[in-house]
C-alpha positions, -999 to +999 in steps of 0.1 A: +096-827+350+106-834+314+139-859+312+164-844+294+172-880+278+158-880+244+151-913+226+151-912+190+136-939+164+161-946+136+136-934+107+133-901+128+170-900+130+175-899+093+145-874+091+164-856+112+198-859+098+188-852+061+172-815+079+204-809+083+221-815+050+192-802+026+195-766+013+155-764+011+147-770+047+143-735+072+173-726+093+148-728+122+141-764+117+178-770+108+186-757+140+160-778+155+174-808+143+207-806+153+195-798+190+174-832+193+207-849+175+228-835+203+206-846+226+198-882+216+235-888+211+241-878+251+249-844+253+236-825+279+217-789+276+248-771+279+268-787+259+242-789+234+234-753+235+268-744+235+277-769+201+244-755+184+252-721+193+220-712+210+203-711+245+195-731+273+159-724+274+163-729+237+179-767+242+147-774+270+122-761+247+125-777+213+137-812+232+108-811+257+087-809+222+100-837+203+094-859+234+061-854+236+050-846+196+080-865+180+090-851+148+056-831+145+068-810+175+093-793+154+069-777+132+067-735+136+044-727+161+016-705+148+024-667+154-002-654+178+000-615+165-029-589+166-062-606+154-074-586+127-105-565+148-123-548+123-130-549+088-131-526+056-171-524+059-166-509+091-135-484+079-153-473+049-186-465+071-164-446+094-147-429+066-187-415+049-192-400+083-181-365+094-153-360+122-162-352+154-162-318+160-134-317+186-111-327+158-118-297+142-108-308+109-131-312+078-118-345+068-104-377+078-065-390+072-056-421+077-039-414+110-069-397+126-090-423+112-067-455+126-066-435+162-104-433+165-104-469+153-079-481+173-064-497+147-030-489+124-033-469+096-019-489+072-048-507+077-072-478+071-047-470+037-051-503+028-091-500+027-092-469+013-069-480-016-085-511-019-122-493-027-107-461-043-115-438-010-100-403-012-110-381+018-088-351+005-098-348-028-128-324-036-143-317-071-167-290-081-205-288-096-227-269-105-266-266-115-280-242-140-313-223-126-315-211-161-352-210-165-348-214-207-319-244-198-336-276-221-342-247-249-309-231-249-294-266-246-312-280-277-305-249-293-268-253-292-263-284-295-288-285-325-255-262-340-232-283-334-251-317-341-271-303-377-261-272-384-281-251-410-269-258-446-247-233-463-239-216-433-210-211-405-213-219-369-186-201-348-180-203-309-172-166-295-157-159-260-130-142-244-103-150-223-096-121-197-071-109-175-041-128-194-009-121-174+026-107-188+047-129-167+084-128-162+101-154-144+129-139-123+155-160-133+157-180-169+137-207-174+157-240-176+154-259-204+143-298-201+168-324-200+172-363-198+158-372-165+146-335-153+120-317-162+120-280-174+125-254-144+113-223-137+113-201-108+080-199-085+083-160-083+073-140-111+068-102-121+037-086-135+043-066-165+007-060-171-028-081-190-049-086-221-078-099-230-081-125-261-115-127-280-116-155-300-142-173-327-135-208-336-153-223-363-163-259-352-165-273-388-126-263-395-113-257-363-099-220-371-094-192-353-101-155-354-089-139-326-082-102-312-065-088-284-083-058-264-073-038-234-105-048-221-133-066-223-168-039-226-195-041-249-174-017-271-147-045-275-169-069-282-186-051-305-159-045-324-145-081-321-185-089-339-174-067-367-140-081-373-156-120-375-184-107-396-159-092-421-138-127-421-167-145-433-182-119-453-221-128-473-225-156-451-249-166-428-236-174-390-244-184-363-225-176-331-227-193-299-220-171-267-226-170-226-250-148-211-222-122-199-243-092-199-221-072-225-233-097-250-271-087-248-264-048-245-288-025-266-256-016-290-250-050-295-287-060-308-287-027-327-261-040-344-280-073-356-308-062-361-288-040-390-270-076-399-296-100-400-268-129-417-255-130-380-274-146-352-268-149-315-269-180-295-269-183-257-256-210-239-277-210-206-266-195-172-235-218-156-234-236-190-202-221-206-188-258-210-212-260-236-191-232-255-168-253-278-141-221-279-133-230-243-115-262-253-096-239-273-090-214-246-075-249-227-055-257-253-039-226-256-030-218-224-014-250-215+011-249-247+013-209-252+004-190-219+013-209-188+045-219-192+058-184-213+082-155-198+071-125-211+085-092-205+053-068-217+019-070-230+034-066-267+052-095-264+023-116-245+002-102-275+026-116-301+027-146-284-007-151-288-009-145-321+020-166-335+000-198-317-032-193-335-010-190-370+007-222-363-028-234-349-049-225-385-020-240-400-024-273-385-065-269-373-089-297-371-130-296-367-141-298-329-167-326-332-192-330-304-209-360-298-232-357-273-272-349-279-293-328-260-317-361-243-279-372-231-268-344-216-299-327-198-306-358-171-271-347-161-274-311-160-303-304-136-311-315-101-337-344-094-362-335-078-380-362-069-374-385-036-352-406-052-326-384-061-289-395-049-270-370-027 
């Protein structure tokens, strides 16, 4: 058994003594100190615990160490804790591979994860952070099967890249099914340190449908509203850009909606040979450049409007694209056809990614 006399070397003393007065040192080795001191200047272990203020077991343990390590003993002991037992490799491999089916669940969180892990799942956060892991988003893509794809592709972007000389090149689609909304209370403005408020319900005071033609060398905009959106409308919305640009040559690039291949429609070419249709191919309406527009307006004009009735959806509308011609700038793409057509098909060969 340990004796509870302590002997003490007089450089350890002043180790021990200068613990105590230094600001720098831990309050655990402070504390330390002044039980060995207690102890080599005769105190016993209760009255040492009691004039450190701590335990017996305390006293026994820390002089018990110094006896038999000397100063060294005082050190902190290594905290045991969980051993880390499994690595990101392994959480990440876990993560690529489905739930089991008796979780019923089409994706992993971080608690489900950690509990089939056996881990915590801070741990599985951390991993997942670490090597930009996001189980719960999903994004969207698509293929064309557009049998003319690499034609209609080089065709259009051919438009955009070199366009013919002297003539205009306009992008022609419309935006249907616009909503009259009206908030049922008033919207509330923006101030410092909140952000405008509206309320999540809404009434429905009835729809249009914008056609619009924006000329990618300027930017501009011709636009009509229609009722609906037939081969009657669009006809009619042909005429009215045909007229703004009148004894020009143009060339307008639209989707493969079927309204803009109907017999009326190429009658109508055919008697105005200045105008020529081009078709983006099938699931290829990003390649429309009036879609960046139809973006545009609807996040700083539609989305965030009240609007009491069509009329006043409709004049909404229309004061945008004013202010918008006012202030328009060309849409410049950048991209050639070799660049985008590895991207827009499917491999088919064996070492296609999946």
């Amino acid at each position: 058994m340990p004796s509870s006399v302590v002997e003490i070397s007089d450089q350890d003393r002043l180790t021990l003594e200068s613990w105590t007065r230094s600001r720098t040192v831990s309050a655990g080795r402070v504390e330390r100190a002044r039980i060995v001191l207690a102890v080599a200047d005769g105190a016993g272990t209760t009255q040492a615990a009691a004039q450190v203020g701590v335990s017996r077991p305390t006293v026994i343990k820390w002089r018990d160490r110094f006896a038999a390590e000397g100063i060294a003993g005082l050190d902190d002991e290594p905290r045991s804790g969980r051993p880390k037992r499994i690595d990101d490799a392994a959480i990440l491999a876990a993560t690529l591979e489905p739930p089991p089916e008796h979780l019923a669940v089409t994706h992993w969180s971080t608690r489900l994860l950690a509990g089939q892990l056996k881990i915590g799942d801070a741990t599985v956060a951390r991993a997942w952070r670490k090597y930009g892991i996001k189980p719960w988003r999903r994004e969207t893509f698509k293929f064309s099967t557009d049998p003319e794809l690499e034609a209609k592709v080089r065709d259009v972007v051919g438009l955009y890249l070199n366009p013919p000389t002297n003539a205009i090149v306009l992008c022609v689609d419309e935006k249907s099914q616009i909503q009259a909304l009206n908030r049922t209370a008033p919207i509330l403005p923006v101030r410092p340190g909140l952000p405008e408020k509206a309320t999540h319900d809404y009434k429905r005071n009835g729809t249009t449908t914008l056609f619009a033609a924006l000329e990618v060398a300027t930017g501009k905009v011709v636009d009509q509203c229609y009722d609906r959106h037939g081969k009657a409308e669009f006809g009619d919305f042909l005429r009215k850009v045909a007229k703004a640009y009148p004894r020009q040559e143009l060339h307008v690039v639209v989707d493969n909606y079927h309204t803009h291949k109907h017999a009326e429609i190429k009658e109508w070419l055919e008697k105005n040979p200045r105008v020529t249709l081009h078709f983006t191919p099938t699931s290829g309406s990003w390649l429309n450049l009036v879609e960046v527009f139809f973006g545009i307006i609807t996040r700083q004009a539609i989305r965030r409007g009240s609007f009491d009735s069509v009329p006043q959806l409709v004049a909404a509308i229309r004061a945008f694209i004013t202010g918008w011609n006012d202030r328009a700038h060309p849409f410049t793409w950048t991209k050639t056809a070799d660049e985008i057509l590895p991207h827009a098909t499917r491999k088919r060969d064996s070492d296609a990614r999946h």
